[in-house]
C-alpha positions as CSV (number, residue, x, y, z in Angstrom):
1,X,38.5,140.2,105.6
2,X,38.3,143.2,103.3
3,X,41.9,144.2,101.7
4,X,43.3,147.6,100.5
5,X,43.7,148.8,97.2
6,X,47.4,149.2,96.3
7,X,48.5,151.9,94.4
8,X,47.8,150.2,91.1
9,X,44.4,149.5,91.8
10,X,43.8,146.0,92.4
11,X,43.6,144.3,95.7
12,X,46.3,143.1,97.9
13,X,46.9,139.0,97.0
14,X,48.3,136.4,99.6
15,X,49.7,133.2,98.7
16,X,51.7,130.7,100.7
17,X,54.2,127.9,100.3
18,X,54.1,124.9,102.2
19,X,55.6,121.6,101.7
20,X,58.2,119.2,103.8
21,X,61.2,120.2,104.8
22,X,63.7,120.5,101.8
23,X,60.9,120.3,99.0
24,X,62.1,123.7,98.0
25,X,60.0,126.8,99.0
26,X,62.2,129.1,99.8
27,X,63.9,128.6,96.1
28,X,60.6,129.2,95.0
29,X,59.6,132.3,97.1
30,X,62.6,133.6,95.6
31,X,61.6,132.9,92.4
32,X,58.6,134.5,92.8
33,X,59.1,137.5,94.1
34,X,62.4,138.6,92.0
35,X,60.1,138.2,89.3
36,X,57.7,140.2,90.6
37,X,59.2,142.9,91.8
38,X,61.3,143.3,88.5
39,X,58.0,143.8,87.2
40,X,57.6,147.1,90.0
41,X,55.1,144.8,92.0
42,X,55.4,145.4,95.8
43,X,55.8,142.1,97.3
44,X,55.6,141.6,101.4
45,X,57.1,138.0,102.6
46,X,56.4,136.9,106.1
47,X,57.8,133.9,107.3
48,X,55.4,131.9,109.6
49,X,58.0,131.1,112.2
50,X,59.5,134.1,112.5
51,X,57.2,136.4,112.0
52,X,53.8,134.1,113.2
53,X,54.2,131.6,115.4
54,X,54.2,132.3,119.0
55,X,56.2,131.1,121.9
56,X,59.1,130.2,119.7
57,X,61.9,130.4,121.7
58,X,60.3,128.1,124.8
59,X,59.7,125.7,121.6
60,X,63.0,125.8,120.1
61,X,64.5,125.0,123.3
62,X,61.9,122.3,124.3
63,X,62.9,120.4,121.5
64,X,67.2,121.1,122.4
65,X,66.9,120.4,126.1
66,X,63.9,117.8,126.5
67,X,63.9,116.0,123.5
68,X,67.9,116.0,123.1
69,X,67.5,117.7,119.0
70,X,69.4,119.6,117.3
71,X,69.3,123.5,116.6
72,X,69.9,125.1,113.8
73,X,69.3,124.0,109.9
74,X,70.8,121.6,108.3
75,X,73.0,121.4,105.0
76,X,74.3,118.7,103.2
77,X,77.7,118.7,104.5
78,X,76.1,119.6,107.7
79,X,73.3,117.3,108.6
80,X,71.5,117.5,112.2
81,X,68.8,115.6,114.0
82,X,65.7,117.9,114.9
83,X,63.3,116.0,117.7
84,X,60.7,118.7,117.7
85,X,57.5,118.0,115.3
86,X,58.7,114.3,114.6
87,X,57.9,113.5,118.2
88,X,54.6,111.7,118.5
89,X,53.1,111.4,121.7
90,X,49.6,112.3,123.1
91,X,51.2,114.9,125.5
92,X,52.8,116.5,122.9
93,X,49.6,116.7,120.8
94,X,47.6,118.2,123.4
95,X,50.5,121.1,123.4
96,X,50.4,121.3,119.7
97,X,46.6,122.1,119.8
98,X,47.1,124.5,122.2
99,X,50.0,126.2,120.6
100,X,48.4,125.8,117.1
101,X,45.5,127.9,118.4
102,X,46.8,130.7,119.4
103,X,49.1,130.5,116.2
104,X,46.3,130.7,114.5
105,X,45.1,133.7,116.3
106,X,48.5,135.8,115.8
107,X,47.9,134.6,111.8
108,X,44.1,135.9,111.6
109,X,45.7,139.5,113.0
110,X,49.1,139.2,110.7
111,X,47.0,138.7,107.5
112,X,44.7,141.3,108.2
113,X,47.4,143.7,109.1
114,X,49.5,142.7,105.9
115,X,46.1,142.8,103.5
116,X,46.2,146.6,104.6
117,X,49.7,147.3,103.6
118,X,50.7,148.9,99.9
119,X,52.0,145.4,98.8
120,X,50.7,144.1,95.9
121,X,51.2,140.3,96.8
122,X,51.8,138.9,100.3
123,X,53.6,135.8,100.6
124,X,53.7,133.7,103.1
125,X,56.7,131.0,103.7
126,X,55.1,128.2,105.5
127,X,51.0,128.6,106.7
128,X,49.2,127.2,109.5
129,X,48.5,123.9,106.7
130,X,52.4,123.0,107.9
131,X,51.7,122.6,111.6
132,X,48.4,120.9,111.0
133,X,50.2,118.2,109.6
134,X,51.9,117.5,112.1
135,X,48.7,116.2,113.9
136,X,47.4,112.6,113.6
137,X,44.5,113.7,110.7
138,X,42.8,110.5,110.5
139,X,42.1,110.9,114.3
140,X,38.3,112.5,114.1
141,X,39.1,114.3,117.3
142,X,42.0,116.0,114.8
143,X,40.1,116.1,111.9
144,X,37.0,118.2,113.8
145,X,40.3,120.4,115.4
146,X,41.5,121.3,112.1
147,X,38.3,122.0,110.5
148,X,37.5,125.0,112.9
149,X,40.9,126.0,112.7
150,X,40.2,126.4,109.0
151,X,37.1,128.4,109.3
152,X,39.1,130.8,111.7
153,X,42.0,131.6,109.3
154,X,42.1,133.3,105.8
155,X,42.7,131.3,103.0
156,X,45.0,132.3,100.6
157,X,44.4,133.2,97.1
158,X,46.7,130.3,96.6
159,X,48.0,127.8,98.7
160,X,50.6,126.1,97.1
161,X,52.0,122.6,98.1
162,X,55.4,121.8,96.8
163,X,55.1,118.0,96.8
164,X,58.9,116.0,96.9
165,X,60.6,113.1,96.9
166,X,61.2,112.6,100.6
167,X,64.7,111.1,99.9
168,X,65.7,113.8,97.3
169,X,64.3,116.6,100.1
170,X,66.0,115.3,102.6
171,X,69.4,115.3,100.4
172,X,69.1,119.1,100.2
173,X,68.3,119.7,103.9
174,X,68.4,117.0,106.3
175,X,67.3,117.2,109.7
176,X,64.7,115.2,109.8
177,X,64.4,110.8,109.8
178,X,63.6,110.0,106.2
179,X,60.9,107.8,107.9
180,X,59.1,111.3,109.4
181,X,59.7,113.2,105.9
182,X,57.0,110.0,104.4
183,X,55.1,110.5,107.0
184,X,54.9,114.1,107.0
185,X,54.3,114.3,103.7
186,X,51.2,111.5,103.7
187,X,49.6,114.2,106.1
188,X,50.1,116.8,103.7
189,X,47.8,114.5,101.4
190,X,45.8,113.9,103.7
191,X,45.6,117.7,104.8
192,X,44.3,118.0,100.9
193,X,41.6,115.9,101.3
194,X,40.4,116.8,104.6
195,X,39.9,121.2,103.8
196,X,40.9,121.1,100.1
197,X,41.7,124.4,98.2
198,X,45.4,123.9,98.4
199,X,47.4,123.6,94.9
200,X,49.7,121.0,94.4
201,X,52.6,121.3,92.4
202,X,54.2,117.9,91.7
203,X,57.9,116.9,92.5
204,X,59.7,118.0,88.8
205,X,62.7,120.4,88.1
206,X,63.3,123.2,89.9
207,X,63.0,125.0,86.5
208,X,59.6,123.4,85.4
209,X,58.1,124.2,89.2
210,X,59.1,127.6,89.3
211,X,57.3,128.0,85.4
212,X,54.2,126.2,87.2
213,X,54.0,128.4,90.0
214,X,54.3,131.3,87.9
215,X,51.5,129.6,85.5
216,X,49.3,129.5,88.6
217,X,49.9,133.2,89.2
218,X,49.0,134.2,86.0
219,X,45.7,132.3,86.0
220,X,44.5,133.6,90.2
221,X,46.2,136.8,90.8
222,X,44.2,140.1,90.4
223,X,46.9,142.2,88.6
224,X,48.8,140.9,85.7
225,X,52.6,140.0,84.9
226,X,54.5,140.7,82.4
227,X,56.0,137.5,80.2
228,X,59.2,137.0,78.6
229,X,59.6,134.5,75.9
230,X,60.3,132.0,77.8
231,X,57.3,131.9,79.7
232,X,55.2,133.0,77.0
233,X,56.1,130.1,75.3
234,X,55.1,127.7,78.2
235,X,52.4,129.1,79.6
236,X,48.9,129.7,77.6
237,X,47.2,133.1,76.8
238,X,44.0,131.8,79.0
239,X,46.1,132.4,82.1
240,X,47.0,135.8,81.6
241,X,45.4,138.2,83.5
């Protein structure tokens, strides 16, 4: 998928963020993209279910009215009880397939569309490697599913995988049974194995992850950032652009 030049000369990056919920990508996006733009980088985030994902309102409701779940998100002093990718039943995964293809679709157009904008990095919170794992990936039905779906979307320039402690994740935003968050994040290992190419960033401080992240920047990107001391300091001159 060819992308524009921006005005600075270099190509139009995309990265994502996936991860279970509560791992911390939305800290990280904004992490990200303050300090890019401080450096007068043009940085265009889409958010997969709001600005992706298709049929979203017959979905939120399905998991409300059918499954009896919770809306909304949930805070620590505000826990709720989603039923909506934790349920596991062959009916539902024959929807999900369905659905999942013509999310994938509406992604192949979005990416193309936001690779010919002015922005110098696209990020994307949440990809289409967050609703694959909610499939059963040691099924070889699945696995064969989510190969093609794979050689239908773009790939990022980097994928990143914020891996967590299920129990610390689900501190910071539960909604989901600490049994699914395991679970879910198993598949996300499992996800690795079965395309590759995503870029794991291991549970640590918030501080240390968002100097990682930045370190992988640095090293893929096709336009350089600017350091401070900080991260001069804890990042090696091989990964600056």
């Amino acid at each position: 998928m060819p992308a524009r030049r921006t005005r600075n000369g270099s190509r139009t990056n995309f990265v994502s963020f996936s991860g279970i919920d509560g791992s911390g990508k939305s800290t990280q996006i904004d992490a990200l993209r303050s300090r890019l733009e401080q450096d007068g980088r043009r940085v265009l985030l889409l958010r997969f279910w709001d600005d992706i994902a298709m049929l979203t309102g017959l979905r939120e409701e399905a998991g409300h009215r059918i499954f009896q779940g919770d809306k909304g998100i949930g805070h620590p002093s505000a826990p709720i009880n989603r039923r909506d990718k934790n349920v596991k039943s062959w009916p539902m995964t024959w929807i999900r397939l369905f659905v999942y293809f013509v999310d994938a679709i509406s992604l192949r157009f979005a990416v193309g569309k936001a690779l010919r904008s002015d922005a110098d990095l696209v990020i994307f919170d949440r990809y289409i490697y967050d609703e694959l794992a909610n499939l059963s990936l040691r099924n070889p039905a699945i696995r064969a599913y989510v190969r093609v779906i794979m050689k239908f979307v773009p790939i990022p320039d980097i994928s990143y995988l914020l891996d967590a402690d299920p129990v610390k994740a689900r501190a910071r935003k539960p909604e989901y049974p600490l049994e699914f968050l395991y679970s879910n994040r198993e598949a996300y290992l499992d996800l690795i194995d079965l395309v590759g190419g995503m870029t794991v960033i291991p549970p640590m401080a918030v501080q240390d992850v968002k100097l990682e992240v930045l370190r992988h920047a640095l090293k893929s990107l096709a336009f350089s950032v600017k350091q401070n001391a900080n991260q001069a300091r804890a990042t090696s001159s091989e990964f600056i652009c």
